[in-house]
C-alpha positions in Angstrom: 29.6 -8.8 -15.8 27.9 -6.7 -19.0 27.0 -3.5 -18.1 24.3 -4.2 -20.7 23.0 -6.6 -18.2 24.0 -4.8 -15.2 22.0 -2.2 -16.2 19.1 -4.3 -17.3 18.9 -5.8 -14.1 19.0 -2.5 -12.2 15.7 -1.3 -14.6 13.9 -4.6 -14.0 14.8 -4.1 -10.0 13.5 -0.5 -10.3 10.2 -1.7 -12.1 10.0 -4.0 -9.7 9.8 -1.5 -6.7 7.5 0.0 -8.9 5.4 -2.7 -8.4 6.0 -2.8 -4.7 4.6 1.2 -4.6 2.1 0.5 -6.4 0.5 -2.5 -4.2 1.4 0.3 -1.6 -0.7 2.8 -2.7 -3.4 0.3 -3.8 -4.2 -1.0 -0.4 -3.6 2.5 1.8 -7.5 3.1 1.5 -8.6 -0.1 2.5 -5.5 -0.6 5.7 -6.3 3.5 6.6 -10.1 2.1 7.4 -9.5 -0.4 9.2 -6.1 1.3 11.1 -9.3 4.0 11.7 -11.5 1.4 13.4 -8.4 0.5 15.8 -7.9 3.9 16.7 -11.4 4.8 17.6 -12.0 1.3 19.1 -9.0 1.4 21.4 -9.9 5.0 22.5 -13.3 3.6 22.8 -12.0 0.9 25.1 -10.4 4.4 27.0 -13.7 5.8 27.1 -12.3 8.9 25.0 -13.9 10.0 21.8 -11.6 10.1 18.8 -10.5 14.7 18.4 -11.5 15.8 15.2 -8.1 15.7 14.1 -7.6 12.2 13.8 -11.0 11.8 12.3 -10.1 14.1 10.1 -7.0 13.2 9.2 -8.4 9.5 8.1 -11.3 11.3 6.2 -8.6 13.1 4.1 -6.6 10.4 2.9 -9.2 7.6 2.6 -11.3 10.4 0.3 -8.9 12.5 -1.4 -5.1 11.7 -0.4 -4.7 7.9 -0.9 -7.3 8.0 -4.1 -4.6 10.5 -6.0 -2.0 8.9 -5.3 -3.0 5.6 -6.7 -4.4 7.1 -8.9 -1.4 8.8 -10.4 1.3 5.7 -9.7 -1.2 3.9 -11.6 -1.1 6.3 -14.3 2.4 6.6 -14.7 2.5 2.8 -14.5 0.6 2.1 -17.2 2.4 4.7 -19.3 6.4 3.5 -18.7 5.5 -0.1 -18.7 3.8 -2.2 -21.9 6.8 -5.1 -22.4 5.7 -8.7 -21.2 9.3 -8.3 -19.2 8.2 -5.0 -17.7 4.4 -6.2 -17.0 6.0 -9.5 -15.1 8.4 -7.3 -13.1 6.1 -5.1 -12.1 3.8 -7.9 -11.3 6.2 -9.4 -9.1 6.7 -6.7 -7.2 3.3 -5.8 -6.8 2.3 -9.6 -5.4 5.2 -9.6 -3.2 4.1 -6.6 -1.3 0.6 -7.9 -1.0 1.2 -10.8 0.3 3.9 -9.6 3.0 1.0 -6.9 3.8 -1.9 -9.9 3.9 0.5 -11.4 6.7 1.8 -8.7 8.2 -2.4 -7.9 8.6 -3.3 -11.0 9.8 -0.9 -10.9 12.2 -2.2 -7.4 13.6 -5.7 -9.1 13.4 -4.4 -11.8 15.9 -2.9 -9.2 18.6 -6.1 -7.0 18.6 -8.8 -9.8 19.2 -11.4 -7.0 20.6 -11.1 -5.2 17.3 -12.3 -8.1 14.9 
């Protein structure tokens, strides 16, 4: 094998986890408020209300946490990656994350009917 190539592969791998974070990042607010309605619903279903701790912990990284660090990925993104070979990398990387988390969300949906 050329370690040209080798080493092209291993940079379009790492822009492709790149994408993967990114599609990470992207969707934490979103998945934190609904991961926050499970938590207060199941202690709900407990008849305990949710400590200020928890609430807020959720209020911190769905207003300021989460935000940055999109923010900032996205950021750095946008400034290491401008080739069409880069963009489609990242891309792929990005939808293949999404749509793992769609299913793996769907399938949480399903197992916590009262929380729908």
């Amino acid at each position: 094998l050329d370690r040209s190539s080798a080493a092209s592969d291993v940079y379009k791998r790492q822009v492709y986890a790149s994408g993967v974070a990114y599609a990470l990042e992207a969707s934490a607010v979103h998945e934190l408020k609904i991961t926050r309605e499970f938590v207060v619903k199941a202690l709900q279903e407990l008849g305990v209300v949710a400590p200020k701790e928890i609430e807020s912990f959720f209020n911190s990284h769905i207003s300021e946490i989460e935000v940055m660090h999109e923010a900032r990925l996205q950021e750095a993104s946008l400034q290491s990656y401008s080739t069409d070979q880069e963009i489609a990398a990242y891309g792929a990387g990005f939808h293949k994350a999404m749509t793992v988390m769609d299913a793996w969300w769907h399938g949480l949906a399903r197992e916590v009917p009262s929380v729908n």
